[in-house]
SEPA-100996 format. One record per atom (N, C-alpha, C): x, y, z. Coordinates in steps of 0.001 Angstrom, whole numbers, padded with zeros to 6 digits, always signed. Layout:
BEGIN
XYZ/...
This chain:
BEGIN
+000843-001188+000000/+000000+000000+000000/+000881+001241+000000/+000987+002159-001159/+001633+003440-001360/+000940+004063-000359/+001934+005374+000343/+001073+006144+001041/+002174+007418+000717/+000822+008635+000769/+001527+009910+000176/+001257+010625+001731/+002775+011348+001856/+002533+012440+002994/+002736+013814+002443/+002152+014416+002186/+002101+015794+002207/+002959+016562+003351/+003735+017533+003198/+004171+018841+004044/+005500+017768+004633/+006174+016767+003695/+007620+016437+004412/+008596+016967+005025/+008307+017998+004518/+009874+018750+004969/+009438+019579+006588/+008319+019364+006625/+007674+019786+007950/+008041+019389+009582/+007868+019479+010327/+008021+018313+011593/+007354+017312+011462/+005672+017084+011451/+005208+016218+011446/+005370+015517+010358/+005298+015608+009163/+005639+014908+007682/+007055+014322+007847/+007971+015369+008103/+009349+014466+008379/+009257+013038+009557/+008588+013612+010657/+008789+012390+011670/+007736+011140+010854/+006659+011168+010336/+006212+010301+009579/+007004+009792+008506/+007348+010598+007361/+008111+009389+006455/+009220+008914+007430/+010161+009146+008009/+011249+008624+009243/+010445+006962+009573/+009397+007457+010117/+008865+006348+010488/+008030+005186+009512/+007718+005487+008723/+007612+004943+007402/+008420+004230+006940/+009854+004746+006942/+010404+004573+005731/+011765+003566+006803/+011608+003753+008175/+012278+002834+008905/+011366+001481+009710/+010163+001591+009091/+008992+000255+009030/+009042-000450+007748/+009554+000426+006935/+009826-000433+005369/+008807-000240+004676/+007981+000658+005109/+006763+000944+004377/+006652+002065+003356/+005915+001857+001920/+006161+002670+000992/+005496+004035+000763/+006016+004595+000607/+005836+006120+001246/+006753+006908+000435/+005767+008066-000110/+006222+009022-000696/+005603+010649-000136/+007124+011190-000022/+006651+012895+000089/+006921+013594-000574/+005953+014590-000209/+005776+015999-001567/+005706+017674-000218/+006406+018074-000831/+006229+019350+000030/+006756+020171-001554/+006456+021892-000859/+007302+022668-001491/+008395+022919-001620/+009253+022577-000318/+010589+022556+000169/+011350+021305-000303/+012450+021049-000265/+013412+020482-000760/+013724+019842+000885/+013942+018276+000850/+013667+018024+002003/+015112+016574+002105/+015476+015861+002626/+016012+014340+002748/+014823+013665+002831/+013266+014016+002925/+012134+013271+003112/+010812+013718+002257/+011444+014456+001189/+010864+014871+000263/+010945+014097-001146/+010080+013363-001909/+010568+012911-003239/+009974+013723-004298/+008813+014653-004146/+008365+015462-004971/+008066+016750-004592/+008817+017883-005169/+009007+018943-004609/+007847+019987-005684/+006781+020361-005039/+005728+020833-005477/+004983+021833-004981/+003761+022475-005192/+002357+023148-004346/+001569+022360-004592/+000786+021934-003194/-000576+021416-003284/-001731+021690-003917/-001572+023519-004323/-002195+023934-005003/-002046+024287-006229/-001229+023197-006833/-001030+023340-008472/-001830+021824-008922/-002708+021506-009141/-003749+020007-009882/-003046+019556-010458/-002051+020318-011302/-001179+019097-012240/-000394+018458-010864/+000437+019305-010379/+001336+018585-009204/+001106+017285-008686/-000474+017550-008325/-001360+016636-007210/-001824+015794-007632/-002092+015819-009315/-002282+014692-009893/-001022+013711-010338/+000164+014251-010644/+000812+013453-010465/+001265+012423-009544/+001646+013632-008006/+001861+012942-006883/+000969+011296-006538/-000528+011770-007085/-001382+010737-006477/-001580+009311-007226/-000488+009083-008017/-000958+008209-008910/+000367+006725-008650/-001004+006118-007954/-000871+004565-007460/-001067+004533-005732/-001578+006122-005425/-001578+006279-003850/-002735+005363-003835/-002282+004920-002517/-003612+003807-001799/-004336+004546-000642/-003305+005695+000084/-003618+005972+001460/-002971+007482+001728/-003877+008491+001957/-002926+010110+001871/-003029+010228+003378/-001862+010991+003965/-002089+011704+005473/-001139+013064+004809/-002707+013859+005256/-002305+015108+004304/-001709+015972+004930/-000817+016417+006044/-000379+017168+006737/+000306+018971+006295/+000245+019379+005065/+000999+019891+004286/-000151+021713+004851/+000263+022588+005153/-000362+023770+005678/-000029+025131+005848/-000633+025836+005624/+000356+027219+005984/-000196+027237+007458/+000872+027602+008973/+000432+027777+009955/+000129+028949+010965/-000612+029132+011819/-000598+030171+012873/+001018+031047+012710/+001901+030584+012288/+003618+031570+012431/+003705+032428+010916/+002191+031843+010122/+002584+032525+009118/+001233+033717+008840/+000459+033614+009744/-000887+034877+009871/-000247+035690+009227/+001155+036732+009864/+001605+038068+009774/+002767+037965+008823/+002776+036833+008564/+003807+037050+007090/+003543+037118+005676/+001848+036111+005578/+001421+035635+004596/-000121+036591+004282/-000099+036070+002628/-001836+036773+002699/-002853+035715+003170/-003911+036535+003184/-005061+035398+003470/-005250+034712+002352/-005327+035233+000919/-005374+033892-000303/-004057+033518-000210/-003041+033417+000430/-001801+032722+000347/-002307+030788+001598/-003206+031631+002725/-003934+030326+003338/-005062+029608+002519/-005827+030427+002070/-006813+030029+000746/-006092+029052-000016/-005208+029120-000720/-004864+028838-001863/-004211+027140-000903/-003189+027481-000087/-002602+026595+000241/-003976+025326+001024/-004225+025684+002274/-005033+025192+003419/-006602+024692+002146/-007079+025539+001774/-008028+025204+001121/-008203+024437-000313/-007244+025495-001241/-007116+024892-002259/-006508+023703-002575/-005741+023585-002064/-004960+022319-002105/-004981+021023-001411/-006021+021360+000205/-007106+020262+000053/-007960+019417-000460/-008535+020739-001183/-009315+020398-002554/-008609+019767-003304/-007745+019517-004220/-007058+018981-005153/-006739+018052-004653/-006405+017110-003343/-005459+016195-003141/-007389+015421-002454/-008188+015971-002320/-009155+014906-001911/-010544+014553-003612/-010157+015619-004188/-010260+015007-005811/-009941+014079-006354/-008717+014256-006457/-007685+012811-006500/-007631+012022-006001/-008159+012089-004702/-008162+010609-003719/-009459+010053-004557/-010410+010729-004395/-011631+009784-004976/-011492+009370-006578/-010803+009928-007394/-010177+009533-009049/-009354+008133-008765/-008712+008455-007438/-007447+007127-007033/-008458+006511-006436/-009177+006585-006286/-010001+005140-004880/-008810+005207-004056/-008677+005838-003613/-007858+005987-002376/-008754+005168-001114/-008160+004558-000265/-008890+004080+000631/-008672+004464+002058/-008061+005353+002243/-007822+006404+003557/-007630+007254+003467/-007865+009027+003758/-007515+009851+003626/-007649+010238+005137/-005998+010582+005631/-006135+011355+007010/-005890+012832+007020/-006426+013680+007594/-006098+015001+007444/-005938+015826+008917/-004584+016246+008634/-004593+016666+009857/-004618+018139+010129/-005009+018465+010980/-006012+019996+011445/-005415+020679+013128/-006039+021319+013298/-005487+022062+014674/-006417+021967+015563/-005800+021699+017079/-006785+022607+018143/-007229+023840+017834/-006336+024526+017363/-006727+026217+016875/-007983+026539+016671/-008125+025885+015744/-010013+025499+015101/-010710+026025+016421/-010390+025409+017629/-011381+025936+018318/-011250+027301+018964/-010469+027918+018736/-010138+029825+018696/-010661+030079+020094/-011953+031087+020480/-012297+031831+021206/-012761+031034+022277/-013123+029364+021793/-013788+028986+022770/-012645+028287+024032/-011920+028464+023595/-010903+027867+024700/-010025+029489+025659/-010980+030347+025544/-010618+031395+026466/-011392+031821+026950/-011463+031281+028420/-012975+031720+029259/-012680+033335+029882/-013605+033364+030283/-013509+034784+030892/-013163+034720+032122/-012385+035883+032818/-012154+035887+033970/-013228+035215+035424/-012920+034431+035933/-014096+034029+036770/-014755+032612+035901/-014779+032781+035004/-015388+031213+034648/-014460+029631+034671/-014521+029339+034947/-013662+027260+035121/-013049+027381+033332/-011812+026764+033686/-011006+026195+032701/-011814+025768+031447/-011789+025865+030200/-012381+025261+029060/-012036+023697+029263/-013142+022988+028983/-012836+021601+029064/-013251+020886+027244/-012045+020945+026459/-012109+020919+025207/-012345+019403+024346/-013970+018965+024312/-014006+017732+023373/-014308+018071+022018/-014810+016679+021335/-015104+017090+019472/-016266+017795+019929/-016997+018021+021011/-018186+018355+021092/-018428+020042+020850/-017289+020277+021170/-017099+021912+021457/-017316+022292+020110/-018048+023815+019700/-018559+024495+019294/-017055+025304+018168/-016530+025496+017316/-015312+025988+016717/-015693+027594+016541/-015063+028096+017402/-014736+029889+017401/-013925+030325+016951/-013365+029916+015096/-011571+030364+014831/-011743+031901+014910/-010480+032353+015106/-010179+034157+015582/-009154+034124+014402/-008652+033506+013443/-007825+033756+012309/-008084+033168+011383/-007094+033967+009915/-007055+033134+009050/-007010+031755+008861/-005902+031762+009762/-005327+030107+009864/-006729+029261+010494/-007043+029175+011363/-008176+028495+011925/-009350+028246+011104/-009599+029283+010600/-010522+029521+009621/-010640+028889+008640/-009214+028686+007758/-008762+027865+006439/-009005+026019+006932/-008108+025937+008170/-008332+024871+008674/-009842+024320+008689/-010671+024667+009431/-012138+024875+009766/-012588+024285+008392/-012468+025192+007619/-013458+025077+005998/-012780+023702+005647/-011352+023642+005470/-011088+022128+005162/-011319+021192+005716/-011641+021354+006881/-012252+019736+007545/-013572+019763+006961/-014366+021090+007107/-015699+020674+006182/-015684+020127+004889/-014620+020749+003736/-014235+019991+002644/-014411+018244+003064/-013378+017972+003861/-013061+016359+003758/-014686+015940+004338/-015323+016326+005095/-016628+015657+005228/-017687+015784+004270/-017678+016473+003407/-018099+016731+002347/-017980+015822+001357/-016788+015096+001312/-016005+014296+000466/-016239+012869+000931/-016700+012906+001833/-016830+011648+003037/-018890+011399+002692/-019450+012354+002727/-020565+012155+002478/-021351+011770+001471/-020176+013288-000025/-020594+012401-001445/-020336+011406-002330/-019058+011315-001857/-017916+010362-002681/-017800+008946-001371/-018126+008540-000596/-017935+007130+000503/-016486+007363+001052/-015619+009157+000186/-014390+008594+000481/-013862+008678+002283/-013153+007942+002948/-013133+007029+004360/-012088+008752+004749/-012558+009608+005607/-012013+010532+006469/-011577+010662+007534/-010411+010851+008232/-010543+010621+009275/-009755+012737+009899/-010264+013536+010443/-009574+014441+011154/-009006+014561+012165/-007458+014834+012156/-007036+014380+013344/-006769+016258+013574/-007424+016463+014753/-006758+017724+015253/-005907+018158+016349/-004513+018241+016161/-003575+018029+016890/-003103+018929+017794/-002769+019135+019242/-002346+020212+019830/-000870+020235+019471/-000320+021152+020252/+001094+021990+019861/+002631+019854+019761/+002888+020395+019016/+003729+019596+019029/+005538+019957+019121/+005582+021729+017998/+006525+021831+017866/+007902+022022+018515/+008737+022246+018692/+009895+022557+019925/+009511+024017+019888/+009975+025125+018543/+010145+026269+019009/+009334+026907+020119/+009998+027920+020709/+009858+029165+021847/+008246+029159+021380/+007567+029479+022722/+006626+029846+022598/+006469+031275+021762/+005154+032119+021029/+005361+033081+020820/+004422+033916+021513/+004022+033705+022957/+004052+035017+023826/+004947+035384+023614/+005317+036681+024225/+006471+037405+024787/+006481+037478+026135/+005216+037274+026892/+005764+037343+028408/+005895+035617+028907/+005285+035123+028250/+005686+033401+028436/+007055+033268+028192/+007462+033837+026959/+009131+033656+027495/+009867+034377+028021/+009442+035358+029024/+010295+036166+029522/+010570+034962+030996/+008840+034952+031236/+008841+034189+032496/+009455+032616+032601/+009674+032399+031687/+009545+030563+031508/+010492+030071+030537/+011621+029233+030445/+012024+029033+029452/+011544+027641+028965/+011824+027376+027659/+011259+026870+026371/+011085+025084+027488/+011708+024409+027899/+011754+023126+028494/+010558+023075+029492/+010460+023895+029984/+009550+024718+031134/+008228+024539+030908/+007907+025557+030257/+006920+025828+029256/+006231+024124+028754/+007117+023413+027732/+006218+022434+027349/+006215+021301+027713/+007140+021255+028997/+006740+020101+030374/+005302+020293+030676/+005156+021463+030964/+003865+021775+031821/+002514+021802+030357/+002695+021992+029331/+002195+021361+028099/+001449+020730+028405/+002447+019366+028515/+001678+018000+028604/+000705+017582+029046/+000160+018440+029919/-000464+018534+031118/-002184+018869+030659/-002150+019827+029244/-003053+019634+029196/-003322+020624+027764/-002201+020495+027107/-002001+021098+025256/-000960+020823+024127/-000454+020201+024177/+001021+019150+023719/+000718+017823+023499/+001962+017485+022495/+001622+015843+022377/+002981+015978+021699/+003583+014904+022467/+005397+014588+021480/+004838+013962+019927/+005861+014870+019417/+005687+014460+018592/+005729+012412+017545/+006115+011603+018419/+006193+010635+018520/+004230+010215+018498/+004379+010326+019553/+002456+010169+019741/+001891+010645+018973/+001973+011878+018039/+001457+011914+017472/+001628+011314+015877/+002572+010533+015469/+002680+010052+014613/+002111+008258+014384/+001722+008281+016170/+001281+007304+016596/-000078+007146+016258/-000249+008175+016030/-002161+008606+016095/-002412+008493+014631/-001550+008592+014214/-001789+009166+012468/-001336+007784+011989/-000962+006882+012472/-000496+005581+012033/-001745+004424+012367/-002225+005199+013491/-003875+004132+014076/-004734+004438+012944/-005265+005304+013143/-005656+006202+012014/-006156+005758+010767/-004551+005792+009857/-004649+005267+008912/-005556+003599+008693/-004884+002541+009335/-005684+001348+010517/-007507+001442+010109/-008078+002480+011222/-009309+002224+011276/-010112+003025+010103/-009585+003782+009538/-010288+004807+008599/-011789+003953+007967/-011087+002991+007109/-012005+002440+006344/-013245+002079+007156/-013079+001644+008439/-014260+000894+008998/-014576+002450+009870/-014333+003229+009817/-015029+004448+010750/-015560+005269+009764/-014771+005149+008765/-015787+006094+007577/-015642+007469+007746/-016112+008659+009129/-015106+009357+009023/-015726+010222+010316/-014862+010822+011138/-014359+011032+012533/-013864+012396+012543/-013586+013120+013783/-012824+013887+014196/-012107+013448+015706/-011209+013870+015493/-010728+012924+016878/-009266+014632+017527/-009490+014560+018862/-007909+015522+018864/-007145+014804+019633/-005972+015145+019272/-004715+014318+019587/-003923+015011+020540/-004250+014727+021502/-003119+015731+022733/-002483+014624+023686/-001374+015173+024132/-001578+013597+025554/-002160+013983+026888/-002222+012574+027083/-003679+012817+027510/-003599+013234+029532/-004634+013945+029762/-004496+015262+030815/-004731+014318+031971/-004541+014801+033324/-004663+014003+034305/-005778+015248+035235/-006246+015713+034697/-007375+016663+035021/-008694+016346+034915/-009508+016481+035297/-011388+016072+035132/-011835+017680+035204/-013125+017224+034770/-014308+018697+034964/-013768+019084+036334/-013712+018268+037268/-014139+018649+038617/-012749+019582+038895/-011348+020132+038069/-010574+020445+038380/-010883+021650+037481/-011473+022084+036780/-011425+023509+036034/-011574+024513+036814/-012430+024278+037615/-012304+026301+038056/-010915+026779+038896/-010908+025378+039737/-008930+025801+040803/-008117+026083+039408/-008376+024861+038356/-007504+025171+037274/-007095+026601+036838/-008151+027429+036807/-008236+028844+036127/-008012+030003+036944/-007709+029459+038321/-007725+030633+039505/-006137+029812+040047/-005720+028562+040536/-004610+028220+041344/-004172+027134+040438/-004000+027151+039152/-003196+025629+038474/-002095+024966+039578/-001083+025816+039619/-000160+025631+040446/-000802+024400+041964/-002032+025047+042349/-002260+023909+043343/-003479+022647+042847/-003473+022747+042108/-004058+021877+041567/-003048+020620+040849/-002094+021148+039988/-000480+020326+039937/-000253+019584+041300/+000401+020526+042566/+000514+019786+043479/-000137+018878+044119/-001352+018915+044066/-002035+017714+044492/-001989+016475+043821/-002364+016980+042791/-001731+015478+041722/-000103+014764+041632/+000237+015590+041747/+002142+015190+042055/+002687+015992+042650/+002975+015303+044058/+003321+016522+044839/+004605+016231+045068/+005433+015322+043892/+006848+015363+043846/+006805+017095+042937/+006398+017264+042219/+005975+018120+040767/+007124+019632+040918/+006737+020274+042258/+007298+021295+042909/+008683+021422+042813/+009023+020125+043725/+010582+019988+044088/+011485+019878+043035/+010646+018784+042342/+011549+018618+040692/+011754+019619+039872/+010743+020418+039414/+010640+021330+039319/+011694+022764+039680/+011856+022463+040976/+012581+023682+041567/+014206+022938+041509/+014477+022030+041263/+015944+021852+041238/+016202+022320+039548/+015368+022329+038863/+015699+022364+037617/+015646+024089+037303/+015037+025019+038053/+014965+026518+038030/+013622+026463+037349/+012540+025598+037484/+011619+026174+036698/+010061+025885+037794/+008827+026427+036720/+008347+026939+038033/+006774+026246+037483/+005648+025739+038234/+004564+025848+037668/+003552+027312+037098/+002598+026535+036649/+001668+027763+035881/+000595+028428+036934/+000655+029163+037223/-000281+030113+038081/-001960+029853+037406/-002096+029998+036156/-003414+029573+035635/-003748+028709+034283/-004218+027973+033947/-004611+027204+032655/-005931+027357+032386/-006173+027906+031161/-007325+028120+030341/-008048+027750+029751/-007531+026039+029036/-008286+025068+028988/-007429+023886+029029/-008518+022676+028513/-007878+021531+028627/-008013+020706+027400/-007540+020035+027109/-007777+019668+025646/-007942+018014+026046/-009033+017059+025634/-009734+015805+026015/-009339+014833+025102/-008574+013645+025183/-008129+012954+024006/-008756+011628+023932/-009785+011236+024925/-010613+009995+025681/-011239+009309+024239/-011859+009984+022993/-012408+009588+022016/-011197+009357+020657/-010258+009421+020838/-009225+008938+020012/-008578+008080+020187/-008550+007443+022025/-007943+006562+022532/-009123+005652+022462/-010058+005728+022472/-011217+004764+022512/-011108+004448+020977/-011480+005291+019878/-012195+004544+018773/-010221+004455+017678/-009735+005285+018024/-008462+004592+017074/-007444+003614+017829/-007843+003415+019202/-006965+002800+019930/-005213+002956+020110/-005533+004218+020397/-004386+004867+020043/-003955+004961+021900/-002585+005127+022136/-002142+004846+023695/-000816+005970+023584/-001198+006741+023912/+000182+008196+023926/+000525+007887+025218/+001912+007731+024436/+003340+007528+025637/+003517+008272+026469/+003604+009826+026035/+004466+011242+026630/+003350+011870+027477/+003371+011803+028672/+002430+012746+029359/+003322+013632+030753/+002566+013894+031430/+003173+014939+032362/+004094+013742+033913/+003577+012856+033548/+004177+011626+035062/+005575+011391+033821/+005557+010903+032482/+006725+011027+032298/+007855+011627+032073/+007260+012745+032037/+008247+014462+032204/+008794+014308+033951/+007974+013912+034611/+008510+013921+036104/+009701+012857+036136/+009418+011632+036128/+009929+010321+035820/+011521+011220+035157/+011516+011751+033566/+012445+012202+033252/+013373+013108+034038/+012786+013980+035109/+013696+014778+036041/+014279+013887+037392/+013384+012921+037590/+014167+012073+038906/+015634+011623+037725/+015438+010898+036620/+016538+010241+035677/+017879+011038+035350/+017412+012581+035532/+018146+013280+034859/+018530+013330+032790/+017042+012654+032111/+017004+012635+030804/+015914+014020+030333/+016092+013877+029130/+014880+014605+028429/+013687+014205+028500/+012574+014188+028493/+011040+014243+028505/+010743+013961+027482/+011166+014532+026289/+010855+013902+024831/+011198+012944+024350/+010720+012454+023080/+011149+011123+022174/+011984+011373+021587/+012934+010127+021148/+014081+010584+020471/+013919+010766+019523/+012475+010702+018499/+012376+010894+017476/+011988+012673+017479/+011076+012965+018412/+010991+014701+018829/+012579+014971+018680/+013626+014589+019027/+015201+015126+019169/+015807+015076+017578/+014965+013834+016847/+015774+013651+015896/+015426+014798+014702/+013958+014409+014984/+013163+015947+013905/+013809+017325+014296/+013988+017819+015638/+014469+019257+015914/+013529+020601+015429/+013972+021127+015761/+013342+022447+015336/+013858+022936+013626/+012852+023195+013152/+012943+023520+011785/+012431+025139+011670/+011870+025859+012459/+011270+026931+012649/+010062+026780+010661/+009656+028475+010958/+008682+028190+009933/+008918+029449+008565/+010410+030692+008860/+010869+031306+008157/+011814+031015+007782/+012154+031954+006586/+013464+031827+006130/+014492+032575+006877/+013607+033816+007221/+014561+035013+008077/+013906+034744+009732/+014981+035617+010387/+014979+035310+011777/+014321+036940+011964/+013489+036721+013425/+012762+037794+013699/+013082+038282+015235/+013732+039582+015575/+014070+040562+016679/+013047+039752+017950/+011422+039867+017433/+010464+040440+018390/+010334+038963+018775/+010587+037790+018510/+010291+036194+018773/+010132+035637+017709/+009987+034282+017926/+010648+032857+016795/+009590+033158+015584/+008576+034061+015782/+007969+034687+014331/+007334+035874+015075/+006348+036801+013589/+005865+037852+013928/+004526+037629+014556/+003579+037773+015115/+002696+037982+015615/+001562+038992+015137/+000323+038318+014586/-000468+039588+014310/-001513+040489+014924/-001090+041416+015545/-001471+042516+015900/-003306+042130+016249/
């Protein structure tokens, strides 16, 4: 079974063909970029491209996107064209190919406004159930393309599956006061906890995925690892995180404090992964007990495949104000 990954030269596309292609499994990538995990160097949004790429594909995991780092660099038909258009073209082709899986992967983002409660209200507690409030381009583009693939799922039988993934990448956060206060290790320890997923797990997810597509027909599922929080912890969540951590691991502190770093004073939501572990049978390794586990060891917290991918950032040029621009 050929399988096409879109956006190779990416983090997630790279750690997939890696893993692909060290399972022995046949696998081809296409990005725009010029990659060691790239075999066709293209736009998603060129039809000839996409028709080439797709021919003898059995199985697409379409990962290929313009992202949130590129709001303030890019136009909005520059997300159009890419996020949308080129969805379009590669789930055309799937149904011309009888493709028999198409995974597409999407963002927490999607859910924008609704994962910022107001002062005084309990932590967002984030399932597929939640309501999508995108506040950007990016979210937005995302958004319409998952409607595309269900669309595609409804007229064509073709087998969908959306995986919407929280933060995976290494780079710096792009607050500016998150990194004044917190440095980068810091920061997405405490992630795990309840908006992150190593990138390992998540290639894990996208490998189940592929697996159940045909017999699920087609899904949304989000991929985070998975939180050690309930409803019953949102409102301390949003007023004392910090003691809400300690109760749950009340090694958490100490470890913590030998390393110079500090818990989160508040968390805003939580992101729920219970329906991805149920219906793709999917089991994420990386959570917040093994970030602890990693500081008694004195190792890293991440996978060695998170170490092997690295940071690729998402410009060509480097930016004064943080690891990209920010739009206003």
């Amino acid at each position: 079974m050929s399988i096409l990954v879109t956006g190779s030269a990416g983090h997630l596309g790279e750690a997939l063909m890696r893993t692909l292609r060290a399972e022995g499994r046949q696998a081809i990538g296409i990005d725009v970029n010029h990659s060691p995990y790239t075999d066709l160097v293209g736009d998603i949004a060129d039809r000839d491209f996409v028709k080439t790429a797709m021919r003898g594909i059995r199985t697409v995991i379409h990962t290929a996107t313009l992202h949130k780092p590129h709001v303030a660099t890019h136009s909005k038909q520059d997300f159009v064209d890419t996020n949308i258009t080129g969805t379009l073209n590669l789930l055309e082709e799937a149904v011309l190919q009888g493709v028999s899986a198409f995974l597409f992967t999407s963002t927490t983002s999607t859910f924008g406004a609704a994962m910022n409660p107001a002062k005084g209200e309990p932590a967002a507690w984030i399932t597929e159930d939640v309501s999508p409030q995108p506040k950007n381009i990016y979210s937005v583009t995302k958004l319409a393309a998952e409607s595309l693939c269900e669309l595609f799922y409804r007229k064509s039988g073709l087998p969908v599956l959306i995986l919407r993934t929280s933060r995976f990448f290494p780079e710096d956060d792009d607050n500016a006061e998150t990194r004044q206060l917190y440095g980068t290790p810091n920061v997405q320890a405490l992630e795990l906890l309840y908006r992150r997923v190593d990138i390992a797990d998540a290639v894990a997810a996208h490998l189940a995925a592929v697996e159940k597509a045909p017999a699920i027909g087609f899904g949304k599922y989000i991929i985070s690892a998975t939180t050690p929080f309930t409803p019953a912890h949102l409102a301390e969540l949003h007023t004392d995180a910090a003691a809400v951590i300690r109760t749950l691991y009340p090694e958490s502190e100490g470890l913590f404090e030998a390393e110079g770093w500090k818990l989160f004073p508040k968390i805003d939501r939580v992101y729920v992964n219970e329906r991805a572990r149920r219906e793709l049978g999917w089991s994420p390794e990386y959570d917040f007990a093994r970030v602890l586990q990693s500081l008694r060891d004195g190792t890293d917290f991440r996978s060695e495949l998170a170490r092997e991918v690295g940071s690729k950032g998402y410009h060509e040029e480097a930016f004064e104000e943080g690891p990209f621009p920010v739009e206003p």
